[in-house]
N, C-alpha and C positions, 0 to 999 in steps of 0.2 A: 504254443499258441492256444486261444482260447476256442471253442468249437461248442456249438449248440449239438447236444446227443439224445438220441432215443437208443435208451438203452433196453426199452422193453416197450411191446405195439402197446397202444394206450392214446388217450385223451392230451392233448396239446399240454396240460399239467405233469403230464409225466417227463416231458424233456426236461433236461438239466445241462447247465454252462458249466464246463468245465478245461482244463489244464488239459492238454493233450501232445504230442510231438508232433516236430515240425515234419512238412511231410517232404518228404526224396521223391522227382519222378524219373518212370520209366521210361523206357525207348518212344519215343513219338507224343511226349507231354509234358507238359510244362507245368509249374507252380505257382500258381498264383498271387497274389496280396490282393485280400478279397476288400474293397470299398463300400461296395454294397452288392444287397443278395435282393433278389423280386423273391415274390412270399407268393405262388401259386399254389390253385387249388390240390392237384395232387402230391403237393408238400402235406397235407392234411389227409390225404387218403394213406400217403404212403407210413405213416405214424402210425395208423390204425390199421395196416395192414390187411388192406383193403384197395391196393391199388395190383394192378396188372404184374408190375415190378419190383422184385422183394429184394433191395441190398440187405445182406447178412449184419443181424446185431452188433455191435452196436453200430449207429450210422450218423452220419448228421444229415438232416434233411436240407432241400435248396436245389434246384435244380439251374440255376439261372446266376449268373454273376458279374460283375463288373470289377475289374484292377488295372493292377499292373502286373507284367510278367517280372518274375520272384527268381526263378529257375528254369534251366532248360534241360531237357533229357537229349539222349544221345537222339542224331535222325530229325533234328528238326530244323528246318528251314525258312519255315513262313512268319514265324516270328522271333524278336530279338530281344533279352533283358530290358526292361524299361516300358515296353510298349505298352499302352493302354486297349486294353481289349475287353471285349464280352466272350463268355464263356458259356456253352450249354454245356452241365454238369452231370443232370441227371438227380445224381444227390450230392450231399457233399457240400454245398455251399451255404450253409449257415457258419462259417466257421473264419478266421483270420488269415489264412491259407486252404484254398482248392487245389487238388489236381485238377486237369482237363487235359482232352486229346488235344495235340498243336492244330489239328483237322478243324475243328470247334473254335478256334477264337478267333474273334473277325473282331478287326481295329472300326473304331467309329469315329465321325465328324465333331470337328472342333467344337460346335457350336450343341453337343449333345456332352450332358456332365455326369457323373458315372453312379448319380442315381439314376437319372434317366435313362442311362444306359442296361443298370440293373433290370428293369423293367418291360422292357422291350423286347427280347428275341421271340421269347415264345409267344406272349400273349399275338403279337405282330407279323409273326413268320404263321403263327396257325390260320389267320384272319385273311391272310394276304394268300396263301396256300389254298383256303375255300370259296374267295371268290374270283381268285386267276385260274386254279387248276380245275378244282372240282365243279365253280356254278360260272366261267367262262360269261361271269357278269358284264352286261354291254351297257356304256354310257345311255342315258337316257332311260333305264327299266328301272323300276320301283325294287328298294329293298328294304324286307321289314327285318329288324334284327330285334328276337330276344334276349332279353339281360342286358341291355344295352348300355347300362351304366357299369356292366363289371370290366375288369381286365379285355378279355378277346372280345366283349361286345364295344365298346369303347374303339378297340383298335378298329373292328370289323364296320363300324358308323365313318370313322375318320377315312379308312382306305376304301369306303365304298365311295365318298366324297369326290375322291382323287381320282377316282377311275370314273367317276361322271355319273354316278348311281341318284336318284331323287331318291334317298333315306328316309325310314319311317322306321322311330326308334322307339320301344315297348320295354319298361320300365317298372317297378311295383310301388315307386313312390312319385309324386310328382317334381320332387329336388331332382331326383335321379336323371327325370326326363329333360327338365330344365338344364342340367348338365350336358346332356347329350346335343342337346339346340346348340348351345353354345359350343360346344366341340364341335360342330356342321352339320346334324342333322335338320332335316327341312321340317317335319313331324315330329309329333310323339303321342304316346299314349299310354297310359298308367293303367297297368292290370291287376287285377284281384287278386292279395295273396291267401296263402291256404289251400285245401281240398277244394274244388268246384264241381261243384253238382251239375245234371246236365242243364237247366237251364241257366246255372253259370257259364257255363261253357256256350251255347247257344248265343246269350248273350254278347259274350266274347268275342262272339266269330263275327257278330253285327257289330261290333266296335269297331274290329280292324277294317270291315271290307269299308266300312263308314270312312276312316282316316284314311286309307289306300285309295280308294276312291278308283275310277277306270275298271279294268279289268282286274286288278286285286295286286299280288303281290308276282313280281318274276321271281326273285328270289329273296326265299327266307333261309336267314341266318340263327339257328335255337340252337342256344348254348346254355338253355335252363332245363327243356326236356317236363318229363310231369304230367297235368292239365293243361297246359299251356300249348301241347302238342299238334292234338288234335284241332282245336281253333282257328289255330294259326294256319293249319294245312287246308281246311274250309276256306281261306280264303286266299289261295294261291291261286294265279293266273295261268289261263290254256298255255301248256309246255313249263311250265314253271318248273324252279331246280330248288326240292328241300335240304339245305344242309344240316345234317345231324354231327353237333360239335360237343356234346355233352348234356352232362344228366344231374346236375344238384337237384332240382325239384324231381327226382326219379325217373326210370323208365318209363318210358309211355307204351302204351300199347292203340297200333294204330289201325282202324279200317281197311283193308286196300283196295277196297272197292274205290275209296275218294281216288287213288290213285290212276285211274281207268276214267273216274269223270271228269278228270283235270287233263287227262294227257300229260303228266306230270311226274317226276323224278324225286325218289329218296336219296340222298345223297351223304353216304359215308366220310367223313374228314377226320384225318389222322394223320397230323403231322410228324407226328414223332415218326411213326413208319415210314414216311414218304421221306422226312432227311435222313435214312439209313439205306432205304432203296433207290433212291434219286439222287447224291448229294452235289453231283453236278447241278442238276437242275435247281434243288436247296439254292447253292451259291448262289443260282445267276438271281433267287428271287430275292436275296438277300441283300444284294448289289443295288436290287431296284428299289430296296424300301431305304437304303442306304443313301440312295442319291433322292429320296424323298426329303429325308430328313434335311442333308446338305440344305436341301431347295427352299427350308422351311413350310414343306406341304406337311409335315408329319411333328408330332411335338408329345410324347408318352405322358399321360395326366398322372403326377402321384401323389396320392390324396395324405399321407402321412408316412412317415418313419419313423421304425423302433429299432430300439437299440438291442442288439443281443441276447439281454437280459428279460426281455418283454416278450422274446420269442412265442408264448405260449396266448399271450394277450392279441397277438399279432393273430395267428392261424383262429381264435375263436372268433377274431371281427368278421374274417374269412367265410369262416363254418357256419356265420347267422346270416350272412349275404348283406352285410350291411357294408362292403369295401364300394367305394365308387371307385373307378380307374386300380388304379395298383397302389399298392404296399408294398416296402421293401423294410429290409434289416441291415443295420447300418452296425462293424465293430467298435467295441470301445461304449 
């Protein structure tokens, strides 16, 4: 089989497609026939060796997958040769065949095709995980989401929709926002890229309370992190729930005295932790985005696919922030 490789931490140029063996699974997994793979941000961290979790050289990057089951290892139950499933990988899915735990692959609706399927677990399990579990967002409350035109901002605008949220989407270009509208958000607003000075920032903070309008934001969604941080938290509303989902525009570093004149919550989101420690719970939120989609409430935007070969041209679109919705990679 063919397999996208990093054989050494490096720049999206260093991967290389290559011949590889087909894979045998172990007690409790299956093999997959991979369709198509989602291109996530830490598929690019995890290359440069720079992410949390270091699979041993050489690896193929992908965390995310869509097929059919290829193979079954001894101990498995839940699914049967043939079935079409998604697969959280971890790594490994850049390639013509993934392993996966049988635990991990959840079969999806007719009416979802296995790019879309590609694209969906994480971006959508992390989104739906920050505003059920962590900011217990209530129909009716304002939320402003940063990066709202990438992967989990995208998801994070659509499922605040469903859940009854009045959406205010923050964008760095104005397509981007104009995307977001058209995917259901009520709002937008296009923020300043680069370094911000403070009275960029200042100004910032009078844009959003301007667009949020009421008492400011119940919950914000930043999944860009940076300058962007602080601004955003200036204009959260009394009790309000910040969710912290990521850092491409950097770490922020944050006041906390704001946090004392807000009455107002930082809030940690980490999905990945939460389906290793919760996977009961994982399930039942998987079921619900699951029967979203059935319902046609939920529909995963993918803005392009590359083929295996382009691997490297894929993760750079990635690394400049210029993906709207999702990217996946397609064999062959």
């Amino acid at each position: 089989m063919k397999a996208v490789l990093c054989k050494s931490y490096g720049p999206p140029e260093s991967l290389v497609l290559e011949e590889t063996a087909s894979l045998r699974p172990a007690e409790g997994q299956v093999v997959i026939a991979v369709k198509a793979a989602g291109v996530n941000f830490p598929d690019l961290l995890m290359i440069q060796n720079k992410y949390q979790f270091r699979p041993p050289l050489p690896f193929s990057p992908g965390g995310e997958v869509a097929g059919t089951v290829k193979e079954l290892g001894t101990n498995v139950a839940n699914v049967k040769v043939g079935d079409r499933v998604i697969a959280s990988t971890g790594f490994g899915g850049f390639a013509e065949e993934a392993l996966a735990p049988a635990a991990r692959c959840i079969a999806f609706p007719s009416n979802m095709d296995f790019v879309e399927a590609s694209a969906f677990v994480m971006t959508y399990g992390t989104s739906h995980h920050a505003l059920k579990d962590r900011a217990n967002l209530k129909a009716g409350e304002t939320l402003l989401v940063l990066g709202a035109a990438g992967g989990v901002g995208l998801a994070a605008v659509e499922i605040g929709k469903v859940m009854g949220a009045r959406v205010v989407a923050a964008a760095s270009t104005q397509e981007k926002v104009d995307l977001c509208i058209k995917r259901g958000a009520d709002a937008g607003i296009v923020y300043p890229t680069g370094a911000l000075d403070r009275d960029a920032q200042k100004k910032l903070t009078d844009d959003f309370k301007k667009v949020l309008g009421g008492d400011g934001a119940h919950v914000i969604y930043d999944g860009v992190g940076g300058d962007y941080a602080e601004p955003a938290l200036r204009s959260i509303a009394w009790e309000g729930r910040y969710l912290v989902v990521g850092f491409p525009a950097g770490i922020p570093s944050i006041p906390l005295n704001l946090t004392l004149l807000k009455g107002c919550q930082i809030v940690g989101v980490f999905w990945g932790a939460f389906t290793a420690r919760d996977p009961k719970r994982n399930q039942e939120n998987l079921a619900e985005l699951m029967s979203w989609v059935r319902d046609g409430k939920l529909k995963p935007y993918v803005s392009k696919s590359y083929p295996f070969s382009k691997a490297a041209e894929a993760l750079n679109e990635m690394a400049a922030r210029r993906v709207m919705g999702k990217i996946v990679l397609i064999p062959g």
